[in-house]
mmCIF file of the N, C-alpha and C atoms, coordinates in Angstrom:
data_MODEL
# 
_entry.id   MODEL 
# 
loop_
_atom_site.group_PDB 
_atom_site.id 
_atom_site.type_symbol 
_atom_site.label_atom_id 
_atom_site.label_alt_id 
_atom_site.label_comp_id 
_atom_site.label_asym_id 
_atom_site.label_entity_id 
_atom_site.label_seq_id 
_atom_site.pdbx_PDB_ins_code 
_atom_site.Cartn_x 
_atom_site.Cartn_y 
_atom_site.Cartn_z 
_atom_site.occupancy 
_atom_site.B_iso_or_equiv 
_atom_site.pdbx_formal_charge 
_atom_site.auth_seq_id 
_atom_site.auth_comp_id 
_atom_site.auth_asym_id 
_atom_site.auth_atom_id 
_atom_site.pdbx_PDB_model_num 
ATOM 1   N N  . UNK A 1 1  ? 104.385 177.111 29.396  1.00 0.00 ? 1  UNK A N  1 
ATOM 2   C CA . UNK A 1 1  ? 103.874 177.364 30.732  1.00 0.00 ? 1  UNK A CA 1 
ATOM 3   C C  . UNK A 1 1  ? 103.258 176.109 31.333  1.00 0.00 ? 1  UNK A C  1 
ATOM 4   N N  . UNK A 1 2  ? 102.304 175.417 30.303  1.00 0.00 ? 2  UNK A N  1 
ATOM 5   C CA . UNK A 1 2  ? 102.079 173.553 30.913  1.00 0.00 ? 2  UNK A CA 1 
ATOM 6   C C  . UNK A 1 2  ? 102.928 172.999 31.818  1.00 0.00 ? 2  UNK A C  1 
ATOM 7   N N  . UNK A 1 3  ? 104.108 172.890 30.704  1.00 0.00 ? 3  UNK A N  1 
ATOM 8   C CA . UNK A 1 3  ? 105.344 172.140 31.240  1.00 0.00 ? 3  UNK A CA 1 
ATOM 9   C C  . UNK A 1 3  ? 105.775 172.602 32.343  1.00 0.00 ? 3  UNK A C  1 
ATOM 10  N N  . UNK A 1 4  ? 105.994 173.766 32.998  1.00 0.00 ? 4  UNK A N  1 
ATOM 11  C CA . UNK A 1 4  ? 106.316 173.750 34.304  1.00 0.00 ? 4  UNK A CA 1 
ATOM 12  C C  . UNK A 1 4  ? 105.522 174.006 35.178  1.00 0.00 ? 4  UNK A C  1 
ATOM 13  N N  . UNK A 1 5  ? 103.742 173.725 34.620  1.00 0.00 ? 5  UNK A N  1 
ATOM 14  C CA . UNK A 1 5  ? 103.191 173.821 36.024  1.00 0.00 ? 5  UNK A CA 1 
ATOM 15  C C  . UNK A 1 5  ? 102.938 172.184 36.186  1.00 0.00 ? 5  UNK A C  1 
ATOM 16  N N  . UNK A 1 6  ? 103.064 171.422 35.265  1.00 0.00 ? 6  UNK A N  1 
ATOM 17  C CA . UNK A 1 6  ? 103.283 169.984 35.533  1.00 0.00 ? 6  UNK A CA 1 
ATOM 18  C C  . UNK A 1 6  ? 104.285 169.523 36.185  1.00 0.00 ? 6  UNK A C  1 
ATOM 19  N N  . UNK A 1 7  ? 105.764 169.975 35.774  1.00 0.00 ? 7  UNK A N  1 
ATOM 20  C CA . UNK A 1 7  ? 106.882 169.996 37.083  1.00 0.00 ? 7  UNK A CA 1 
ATOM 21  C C  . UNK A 1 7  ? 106.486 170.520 38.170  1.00 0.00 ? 7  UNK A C  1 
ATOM 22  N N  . UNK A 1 8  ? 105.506 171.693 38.336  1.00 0.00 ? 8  UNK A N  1 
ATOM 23  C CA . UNK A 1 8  ? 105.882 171.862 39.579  1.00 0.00 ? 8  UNK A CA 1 
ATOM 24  C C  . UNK A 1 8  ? 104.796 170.974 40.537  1.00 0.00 ? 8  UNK A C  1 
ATOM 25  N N  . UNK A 1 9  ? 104.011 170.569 39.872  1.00 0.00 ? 9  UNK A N  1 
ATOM 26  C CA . UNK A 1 9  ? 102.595 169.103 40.513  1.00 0.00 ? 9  UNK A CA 1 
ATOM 27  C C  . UNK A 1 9  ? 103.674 168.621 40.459  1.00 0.00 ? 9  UNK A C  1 
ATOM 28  N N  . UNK A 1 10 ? 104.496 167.795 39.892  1.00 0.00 ? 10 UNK A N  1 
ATOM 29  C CA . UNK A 1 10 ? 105.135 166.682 40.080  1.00 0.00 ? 10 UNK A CA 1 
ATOM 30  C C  . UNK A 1 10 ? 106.050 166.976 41.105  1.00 0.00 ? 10 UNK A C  1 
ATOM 31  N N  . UNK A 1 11 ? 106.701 167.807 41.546  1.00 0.00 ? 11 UNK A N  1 
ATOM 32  C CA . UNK A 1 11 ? 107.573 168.240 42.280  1.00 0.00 ? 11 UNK A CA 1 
ATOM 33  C C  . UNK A 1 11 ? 106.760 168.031 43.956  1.00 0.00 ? 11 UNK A C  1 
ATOM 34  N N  . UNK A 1 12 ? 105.671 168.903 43.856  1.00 0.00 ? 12 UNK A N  1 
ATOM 35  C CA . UNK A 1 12 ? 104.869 168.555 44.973  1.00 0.00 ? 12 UNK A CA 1 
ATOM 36  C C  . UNK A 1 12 ? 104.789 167.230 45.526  1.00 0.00 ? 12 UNK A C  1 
ATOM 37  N N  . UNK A 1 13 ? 104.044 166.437 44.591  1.00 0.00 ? 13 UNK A N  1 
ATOM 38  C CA . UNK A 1 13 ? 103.748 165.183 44.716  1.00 0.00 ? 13 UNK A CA 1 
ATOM 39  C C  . UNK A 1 13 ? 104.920 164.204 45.260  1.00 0.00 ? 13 UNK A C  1 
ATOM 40  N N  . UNK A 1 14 ? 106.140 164.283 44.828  1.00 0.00 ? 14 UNK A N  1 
ATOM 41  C CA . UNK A 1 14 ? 107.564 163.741 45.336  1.00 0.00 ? 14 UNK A CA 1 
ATOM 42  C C  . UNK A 1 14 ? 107.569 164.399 46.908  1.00 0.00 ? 14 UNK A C  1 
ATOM 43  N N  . UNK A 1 15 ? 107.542 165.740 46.852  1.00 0.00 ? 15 UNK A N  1 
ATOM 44  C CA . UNK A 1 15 ? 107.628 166.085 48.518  1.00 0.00 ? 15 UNK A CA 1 
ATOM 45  C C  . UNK A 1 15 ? 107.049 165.708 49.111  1.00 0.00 ? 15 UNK A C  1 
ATOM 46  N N  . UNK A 1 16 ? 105.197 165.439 49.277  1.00 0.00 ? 16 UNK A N  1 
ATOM 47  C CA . UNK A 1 16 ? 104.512 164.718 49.787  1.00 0.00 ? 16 UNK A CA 1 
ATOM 48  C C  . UNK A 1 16 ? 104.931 163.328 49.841  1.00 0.00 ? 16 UNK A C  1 
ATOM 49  N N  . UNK A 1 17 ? 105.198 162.622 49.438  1.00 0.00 ? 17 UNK A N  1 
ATOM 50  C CA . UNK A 1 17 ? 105.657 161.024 49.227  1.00 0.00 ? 17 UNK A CA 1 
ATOM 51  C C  . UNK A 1 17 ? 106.907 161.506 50.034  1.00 0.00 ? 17 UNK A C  1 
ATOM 52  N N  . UNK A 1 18 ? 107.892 161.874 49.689  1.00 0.00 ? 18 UNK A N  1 
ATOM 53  C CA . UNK A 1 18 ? 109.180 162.306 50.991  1.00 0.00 ? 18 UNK A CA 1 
ATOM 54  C C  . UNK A 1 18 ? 108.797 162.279 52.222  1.00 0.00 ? 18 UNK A C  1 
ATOM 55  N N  . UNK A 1 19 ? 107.670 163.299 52.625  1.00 0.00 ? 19 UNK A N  1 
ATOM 56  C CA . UNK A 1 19 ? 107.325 164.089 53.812  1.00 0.00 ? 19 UNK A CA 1 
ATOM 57  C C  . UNK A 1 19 ? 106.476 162.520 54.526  1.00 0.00 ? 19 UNK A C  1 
ATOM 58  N N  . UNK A 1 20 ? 105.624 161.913 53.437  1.00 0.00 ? 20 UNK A N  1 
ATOM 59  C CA . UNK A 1 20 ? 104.931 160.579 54.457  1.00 0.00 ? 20 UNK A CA 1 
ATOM 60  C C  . UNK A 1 20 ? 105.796 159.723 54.376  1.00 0.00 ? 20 UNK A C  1 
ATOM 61  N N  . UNK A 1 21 ? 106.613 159.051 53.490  1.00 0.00 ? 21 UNK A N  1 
ATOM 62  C CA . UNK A 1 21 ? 107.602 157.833 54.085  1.00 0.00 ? 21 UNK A CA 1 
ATOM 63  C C  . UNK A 1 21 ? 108.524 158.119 55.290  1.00 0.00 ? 21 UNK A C  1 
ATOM 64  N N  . UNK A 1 22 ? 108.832 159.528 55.602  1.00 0.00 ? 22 UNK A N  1 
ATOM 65  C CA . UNK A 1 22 ? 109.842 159.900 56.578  1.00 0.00 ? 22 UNK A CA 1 
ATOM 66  C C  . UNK A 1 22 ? 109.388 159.874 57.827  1.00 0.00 ? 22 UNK A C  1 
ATOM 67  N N  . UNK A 1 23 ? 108.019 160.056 57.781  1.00 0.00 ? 23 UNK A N  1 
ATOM 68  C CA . UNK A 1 23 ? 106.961 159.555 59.098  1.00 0.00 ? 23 UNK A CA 1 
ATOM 69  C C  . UNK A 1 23 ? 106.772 158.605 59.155  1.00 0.00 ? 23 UNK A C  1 
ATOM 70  N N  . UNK A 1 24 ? 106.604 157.648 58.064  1.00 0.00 ? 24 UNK A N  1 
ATOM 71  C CA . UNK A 1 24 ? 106.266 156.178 58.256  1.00 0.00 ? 24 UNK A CA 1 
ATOM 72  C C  . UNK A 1 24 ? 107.708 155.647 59.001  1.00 0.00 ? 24 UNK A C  1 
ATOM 73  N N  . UNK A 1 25 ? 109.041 156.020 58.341  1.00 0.00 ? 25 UNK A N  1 
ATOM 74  C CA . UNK A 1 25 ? 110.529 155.452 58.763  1.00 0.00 ? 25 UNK A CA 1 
ATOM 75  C C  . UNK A 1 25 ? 110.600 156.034 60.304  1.00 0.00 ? 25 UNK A C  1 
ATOM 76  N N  . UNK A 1 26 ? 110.321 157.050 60.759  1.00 0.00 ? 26 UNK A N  1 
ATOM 77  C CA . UNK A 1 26 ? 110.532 157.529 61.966  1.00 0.00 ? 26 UNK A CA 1 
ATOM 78  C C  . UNK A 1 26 ? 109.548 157.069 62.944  1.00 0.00 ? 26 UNK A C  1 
ATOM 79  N N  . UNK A 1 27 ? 108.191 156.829 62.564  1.00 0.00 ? 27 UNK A N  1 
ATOM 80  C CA . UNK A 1 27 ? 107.289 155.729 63.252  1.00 0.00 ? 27 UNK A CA 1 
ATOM 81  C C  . UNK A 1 27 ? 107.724 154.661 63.306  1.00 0.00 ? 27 UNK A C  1 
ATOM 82  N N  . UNK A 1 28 ? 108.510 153.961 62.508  1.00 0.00 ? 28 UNK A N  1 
ATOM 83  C CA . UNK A 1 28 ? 108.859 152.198 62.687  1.00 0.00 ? 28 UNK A CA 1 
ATOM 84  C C  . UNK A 1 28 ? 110.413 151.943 63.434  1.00 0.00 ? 28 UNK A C  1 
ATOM 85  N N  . UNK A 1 29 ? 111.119 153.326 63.344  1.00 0.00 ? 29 UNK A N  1 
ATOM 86  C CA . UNK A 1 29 ? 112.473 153.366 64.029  1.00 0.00 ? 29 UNK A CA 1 
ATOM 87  C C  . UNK A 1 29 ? 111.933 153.486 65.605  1.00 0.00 ? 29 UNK A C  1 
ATOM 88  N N  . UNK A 1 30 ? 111.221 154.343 65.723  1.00 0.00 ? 30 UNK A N  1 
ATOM 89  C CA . UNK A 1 30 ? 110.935 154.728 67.029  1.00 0.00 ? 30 UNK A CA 1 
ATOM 90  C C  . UNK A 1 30 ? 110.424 153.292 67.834  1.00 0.00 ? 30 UNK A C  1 
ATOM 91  N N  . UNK A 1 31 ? 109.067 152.665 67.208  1.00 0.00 ? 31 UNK A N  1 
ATOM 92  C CA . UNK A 1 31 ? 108.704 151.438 67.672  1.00 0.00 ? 31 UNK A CA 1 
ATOM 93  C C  . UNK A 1 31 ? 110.130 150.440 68.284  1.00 0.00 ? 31 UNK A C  1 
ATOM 94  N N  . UNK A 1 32 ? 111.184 150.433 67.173  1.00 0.00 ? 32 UNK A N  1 
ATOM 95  C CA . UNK A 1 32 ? 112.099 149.121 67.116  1.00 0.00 ? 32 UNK A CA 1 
ATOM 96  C C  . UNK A 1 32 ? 112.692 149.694 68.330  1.00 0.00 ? 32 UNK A C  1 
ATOM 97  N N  . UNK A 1 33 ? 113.483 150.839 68.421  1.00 0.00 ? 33 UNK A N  1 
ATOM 98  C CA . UNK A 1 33 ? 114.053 151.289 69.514  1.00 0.00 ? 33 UNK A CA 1 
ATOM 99  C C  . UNK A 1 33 ? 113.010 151.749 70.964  1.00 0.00 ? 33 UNK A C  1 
ATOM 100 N N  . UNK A 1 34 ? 112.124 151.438 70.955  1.00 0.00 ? 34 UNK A N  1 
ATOM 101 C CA . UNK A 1 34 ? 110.913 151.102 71.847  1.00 0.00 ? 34 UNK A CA 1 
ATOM 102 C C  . UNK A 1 34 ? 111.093 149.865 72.339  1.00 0.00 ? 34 UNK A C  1 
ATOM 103 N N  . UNK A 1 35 ? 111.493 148.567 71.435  1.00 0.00 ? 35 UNK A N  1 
ATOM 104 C CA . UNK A 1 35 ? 111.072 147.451 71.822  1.00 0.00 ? 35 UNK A CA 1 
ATOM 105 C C  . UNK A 1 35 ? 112.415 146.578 72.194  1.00 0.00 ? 35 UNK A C  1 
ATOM 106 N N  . UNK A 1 36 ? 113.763 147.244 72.039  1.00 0.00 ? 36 UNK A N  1 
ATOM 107 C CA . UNK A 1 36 ? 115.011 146.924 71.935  1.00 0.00 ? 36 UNK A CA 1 
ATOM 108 C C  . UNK A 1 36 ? 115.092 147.416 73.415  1.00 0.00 ? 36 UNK A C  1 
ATOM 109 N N  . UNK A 1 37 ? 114.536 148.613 73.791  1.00 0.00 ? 37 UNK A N  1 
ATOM 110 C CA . UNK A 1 37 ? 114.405 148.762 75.011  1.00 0.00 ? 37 UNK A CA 1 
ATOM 111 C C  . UNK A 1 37 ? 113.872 148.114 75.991  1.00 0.00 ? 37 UNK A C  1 
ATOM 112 N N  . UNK A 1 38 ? 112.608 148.148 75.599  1.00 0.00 ? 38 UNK A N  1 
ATOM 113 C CA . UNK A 1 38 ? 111.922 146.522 77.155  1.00 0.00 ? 38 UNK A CA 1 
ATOM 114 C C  . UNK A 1 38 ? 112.445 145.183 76.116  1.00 0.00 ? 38 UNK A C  1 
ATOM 115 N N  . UNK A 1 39 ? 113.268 145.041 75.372  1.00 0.00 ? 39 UNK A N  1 
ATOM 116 C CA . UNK A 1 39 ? 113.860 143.652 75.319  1.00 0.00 ? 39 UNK A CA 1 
ATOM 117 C C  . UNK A 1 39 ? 115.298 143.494 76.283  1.00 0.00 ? 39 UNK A C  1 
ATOM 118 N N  . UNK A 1 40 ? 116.000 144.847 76.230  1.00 0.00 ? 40 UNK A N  1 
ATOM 119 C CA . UNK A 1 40 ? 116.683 145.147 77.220  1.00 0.00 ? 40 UNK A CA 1 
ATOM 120 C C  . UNK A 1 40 ? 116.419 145.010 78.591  1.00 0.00 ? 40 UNK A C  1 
ATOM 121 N N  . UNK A 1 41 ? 115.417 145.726 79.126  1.00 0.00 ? 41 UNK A N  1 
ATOM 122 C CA . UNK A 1 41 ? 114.545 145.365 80.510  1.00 0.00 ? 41 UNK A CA 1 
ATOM 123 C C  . UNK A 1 41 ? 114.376 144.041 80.720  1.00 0.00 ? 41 UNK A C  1 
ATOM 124 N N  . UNK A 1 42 ? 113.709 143.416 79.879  1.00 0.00 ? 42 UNK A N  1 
ATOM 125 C CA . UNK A 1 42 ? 113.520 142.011 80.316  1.00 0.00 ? 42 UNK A CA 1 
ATOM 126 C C  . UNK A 1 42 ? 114.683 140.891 80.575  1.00 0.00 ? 42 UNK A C  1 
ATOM 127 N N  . UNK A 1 43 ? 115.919 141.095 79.320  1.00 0.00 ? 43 UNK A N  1 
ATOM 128 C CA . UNK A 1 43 ? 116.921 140.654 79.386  1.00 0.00 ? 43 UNK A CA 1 
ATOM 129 C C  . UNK A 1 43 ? 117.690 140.829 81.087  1.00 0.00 ? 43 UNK A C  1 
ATOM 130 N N  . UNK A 1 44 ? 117.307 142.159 81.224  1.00 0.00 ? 44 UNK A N  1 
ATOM 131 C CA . UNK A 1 44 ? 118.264 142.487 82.560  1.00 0.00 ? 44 UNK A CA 1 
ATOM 132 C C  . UNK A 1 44 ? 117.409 141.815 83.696  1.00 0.00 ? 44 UNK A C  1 
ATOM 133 N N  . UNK A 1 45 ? 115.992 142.148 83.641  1.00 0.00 ? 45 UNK A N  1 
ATOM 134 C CA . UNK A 1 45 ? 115.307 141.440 84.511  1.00 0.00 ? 45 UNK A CA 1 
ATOM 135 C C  . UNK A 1 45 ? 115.764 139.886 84.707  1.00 0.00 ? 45 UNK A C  1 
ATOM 136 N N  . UNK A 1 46 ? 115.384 138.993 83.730  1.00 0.00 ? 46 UNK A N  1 
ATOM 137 C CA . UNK A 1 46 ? 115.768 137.478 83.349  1.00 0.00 ? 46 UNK A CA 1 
ATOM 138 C C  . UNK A 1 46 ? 116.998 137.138 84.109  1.00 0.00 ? 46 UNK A C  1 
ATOM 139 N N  . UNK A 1 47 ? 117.866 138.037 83.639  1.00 0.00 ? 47 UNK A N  1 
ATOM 140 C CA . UNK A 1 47 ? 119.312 137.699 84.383  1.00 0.00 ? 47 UNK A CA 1 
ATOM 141 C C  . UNK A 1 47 ? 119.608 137.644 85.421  1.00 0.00 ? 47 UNK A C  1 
ATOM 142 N N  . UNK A 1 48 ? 118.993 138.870 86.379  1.00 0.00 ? 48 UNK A N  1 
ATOM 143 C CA . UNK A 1 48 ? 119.069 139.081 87.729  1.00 0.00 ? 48 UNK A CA 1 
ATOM 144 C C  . UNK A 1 48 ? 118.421 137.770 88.364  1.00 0.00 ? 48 UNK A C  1 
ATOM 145 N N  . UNK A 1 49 ? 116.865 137.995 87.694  1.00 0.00 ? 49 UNK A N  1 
ATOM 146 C CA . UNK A 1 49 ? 116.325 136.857 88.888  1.00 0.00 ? 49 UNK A CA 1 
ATOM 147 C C  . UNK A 1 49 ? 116.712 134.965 88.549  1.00 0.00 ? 49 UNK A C  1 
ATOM 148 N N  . UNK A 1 50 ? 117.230 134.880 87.449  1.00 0.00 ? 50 UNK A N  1 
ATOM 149 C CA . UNK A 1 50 ? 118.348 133.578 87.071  1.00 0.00 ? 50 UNK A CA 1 
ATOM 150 C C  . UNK A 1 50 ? 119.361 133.768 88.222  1.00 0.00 ? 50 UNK A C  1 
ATOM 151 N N  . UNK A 1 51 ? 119.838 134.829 87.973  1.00 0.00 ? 51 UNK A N  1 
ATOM 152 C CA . UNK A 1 51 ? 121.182 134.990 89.000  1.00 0.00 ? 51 UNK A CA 1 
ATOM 153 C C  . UNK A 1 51 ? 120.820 134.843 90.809  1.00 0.00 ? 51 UNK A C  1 
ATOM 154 N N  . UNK A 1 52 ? 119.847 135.393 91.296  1.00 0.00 ? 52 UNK A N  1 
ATOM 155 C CA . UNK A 1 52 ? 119.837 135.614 92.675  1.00 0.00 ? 52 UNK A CA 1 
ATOM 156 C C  . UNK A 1 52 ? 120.185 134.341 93.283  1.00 0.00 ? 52 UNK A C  1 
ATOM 157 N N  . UNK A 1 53 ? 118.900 133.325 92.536  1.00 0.00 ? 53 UNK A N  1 
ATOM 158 C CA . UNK A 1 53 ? 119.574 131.808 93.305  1.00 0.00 ? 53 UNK A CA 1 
ATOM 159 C C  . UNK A 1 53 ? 120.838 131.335 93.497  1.00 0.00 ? 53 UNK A C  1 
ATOM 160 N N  . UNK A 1 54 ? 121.616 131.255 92.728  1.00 0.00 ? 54 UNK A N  1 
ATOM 161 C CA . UNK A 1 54 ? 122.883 131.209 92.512  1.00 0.00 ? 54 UNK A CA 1 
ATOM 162 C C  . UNK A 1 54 ? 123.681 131.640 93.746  1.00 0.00 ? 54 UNK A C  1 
ATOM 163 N N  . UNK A 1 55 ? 123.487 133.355 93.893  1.00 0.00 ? 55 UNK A N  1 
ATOM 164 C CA . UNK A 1 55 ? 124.227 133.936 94.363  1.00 0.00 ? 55 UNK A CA 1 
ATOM 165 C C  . UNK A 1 55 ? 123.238 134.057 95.883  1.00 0.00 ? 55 UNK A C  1 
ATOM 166 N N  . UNK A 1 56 ? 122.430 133.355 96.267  1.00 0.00 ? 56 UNK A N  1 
ATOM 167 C CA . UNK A 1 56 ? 121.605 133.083 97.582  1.00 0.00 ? 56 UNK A CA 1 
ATOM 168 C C  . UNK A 1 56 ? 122.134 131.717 97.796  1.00 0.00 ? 56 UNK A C  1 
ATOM 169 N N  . UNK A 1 57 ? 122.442 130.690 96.877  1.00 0.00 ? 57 UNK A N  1 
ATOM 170 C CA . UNK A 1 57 ? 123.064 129.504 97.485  1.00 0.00 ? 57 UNK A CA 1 
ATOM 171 C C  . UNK A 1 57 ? 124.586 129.544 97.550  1.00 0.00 ? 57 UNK A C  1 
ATOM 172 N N  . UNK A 1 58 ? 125.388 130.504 96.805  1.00 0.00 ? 58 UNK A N  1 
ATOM 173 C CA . UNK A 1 58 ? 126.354 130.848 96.940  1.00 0.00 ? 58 UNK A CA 1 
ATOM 174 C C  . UNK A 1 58 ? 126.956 131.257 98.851  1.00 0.00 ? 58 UNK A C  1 
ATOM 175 N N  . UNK A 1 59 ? 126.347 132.043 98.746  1.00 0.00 ? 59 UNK A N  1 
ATOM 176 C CA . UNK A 1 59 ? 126.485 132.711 100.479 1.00 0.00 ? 59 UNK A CA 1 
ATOM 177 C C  . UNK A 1 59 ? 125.546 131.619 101.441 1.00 0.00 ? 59 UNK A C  1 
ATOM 178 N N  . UNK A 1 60 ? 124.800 130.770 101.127 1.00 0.00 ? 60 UNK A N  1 
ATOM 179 C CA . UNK A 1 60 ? 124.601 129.423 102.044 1.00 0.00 ? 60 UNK A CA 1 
ATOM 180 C C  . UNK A 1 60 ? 125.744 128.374 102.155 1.00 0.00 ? 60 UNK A C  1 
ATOM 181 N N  . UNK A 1 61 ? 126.252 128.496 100.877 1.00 0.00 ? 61 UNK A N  1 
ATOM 182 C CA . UNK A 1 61 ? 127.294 127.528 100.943 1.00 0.00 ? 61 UNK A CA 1 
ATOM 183 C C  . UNK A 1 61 ? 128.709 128.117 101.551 1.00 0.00 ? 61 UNK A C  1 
ATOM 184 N N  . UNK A 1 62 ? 128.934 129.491 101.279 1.00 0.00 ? 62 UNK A N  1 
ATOM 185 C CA . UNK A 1 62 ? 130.269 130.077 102.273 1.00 0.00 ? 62 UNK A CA 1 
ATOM 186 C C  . UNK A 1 62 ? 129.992 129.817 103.849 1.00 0.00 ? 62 UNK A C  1 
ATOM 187 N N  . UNK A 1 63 ? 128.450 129.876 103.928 1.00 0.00 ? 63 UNK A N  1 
ATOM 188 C CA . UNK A 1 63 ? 128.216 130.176 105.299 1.00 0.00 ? 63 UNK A CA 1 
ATOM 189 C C  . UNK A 1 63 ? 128.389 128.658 106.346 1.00 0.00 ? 63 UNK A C  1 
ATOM 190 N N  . UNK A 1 64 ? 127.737 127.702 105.187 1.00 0.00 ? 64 UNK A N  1 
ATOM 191 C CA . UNK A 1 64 ? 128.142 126.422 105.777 1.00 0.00 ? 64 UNK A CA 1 
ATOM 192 C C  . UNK A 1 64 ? 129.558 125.726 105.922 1.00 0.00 ? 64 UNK A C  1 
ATOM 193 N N  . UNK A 1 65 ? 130.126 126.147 104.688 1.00 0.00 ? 65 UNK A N  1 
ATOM 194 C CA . UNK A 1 65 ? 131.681 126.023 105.001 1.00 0.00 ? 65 UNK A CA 1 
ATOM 195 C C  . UNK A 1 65 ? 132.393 126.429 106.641 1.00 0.00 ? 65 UNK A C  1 
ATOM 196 N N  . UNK A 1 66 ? 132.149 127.934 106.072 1.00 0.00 ? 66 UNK A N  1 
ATOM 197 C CA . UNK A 1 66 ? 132.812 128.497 107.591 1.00 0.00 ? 66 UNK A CA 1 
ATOM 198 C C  . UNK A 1 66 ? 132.139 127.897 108.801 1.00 0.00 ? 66 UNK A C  1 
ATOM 199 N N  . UNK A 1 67 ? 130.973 127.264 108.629 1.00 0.00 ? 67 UNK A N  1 
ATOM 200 C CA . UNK A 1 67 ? 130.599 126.759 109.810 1.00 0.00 ? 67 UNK A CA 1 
ATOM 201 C C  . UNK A 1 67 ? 131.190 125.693 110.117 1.00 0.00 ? 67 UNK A C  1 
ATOM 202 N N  . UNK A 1 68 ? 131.513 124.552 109.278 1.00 0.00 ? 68 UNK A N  1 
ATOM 203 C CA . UNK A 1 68 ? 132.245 123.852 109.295 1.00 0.00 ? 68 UNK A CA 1 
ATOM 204 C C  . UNK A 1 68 ? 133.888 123.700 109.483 1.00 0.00 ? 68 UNK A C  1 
ATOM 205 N N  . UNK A 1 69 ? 134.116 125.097 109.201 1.00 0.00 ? 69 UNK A N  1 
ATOM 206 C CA . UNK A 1 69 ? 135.456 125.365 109.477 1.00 0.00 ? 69 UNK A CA 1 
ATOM 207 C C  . UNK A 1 69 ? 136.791 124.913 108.258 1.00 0.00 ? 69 UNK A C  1 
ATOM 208 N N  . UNK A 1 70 ? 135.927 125.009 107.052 1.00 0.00 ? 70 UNK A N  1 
ATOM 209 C CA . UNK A 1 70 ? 136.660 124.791 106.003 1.00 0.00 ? 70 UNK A CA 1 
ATOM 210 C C  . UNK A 1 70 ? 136.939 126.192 105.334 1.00 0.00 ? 70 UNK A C  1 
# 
């Protein structure tokens, strides 16, 4: 009768250790895919406002062309 009320503590004890690493893994997944996200945001942000100049001297320069008549 020892012997399996020691399996069954030990049995517990494994579920508990299951039950908190699976919170700890689902707390640190959640963070990464938290931060993959505003790394995303920022990436898209970065790009756009890199890009506007570009595409603001872009349409100065069509505009001067055609003014010029090229």
């Amino acid at each position: 009768m020892d012997n399996i009320s020691d399996l069954d503590n030990k049995l517990d004890l494994i579920w508990i250790t299951d039950m908190i690493t699976n919170k700890i893994i689902d707390r640190i997944a959640g963070k990464i895919t938290d931060m993959t996200s505003k790394l995303q945001m920022l990436i898209t942000f970065v790009t756009v406002v890199r890009l506007r100049p570009t595409t603001y001297q872009n349409a100065q320069n069509l505009e001067e062309n055609l003014d010029k008549g090229i």
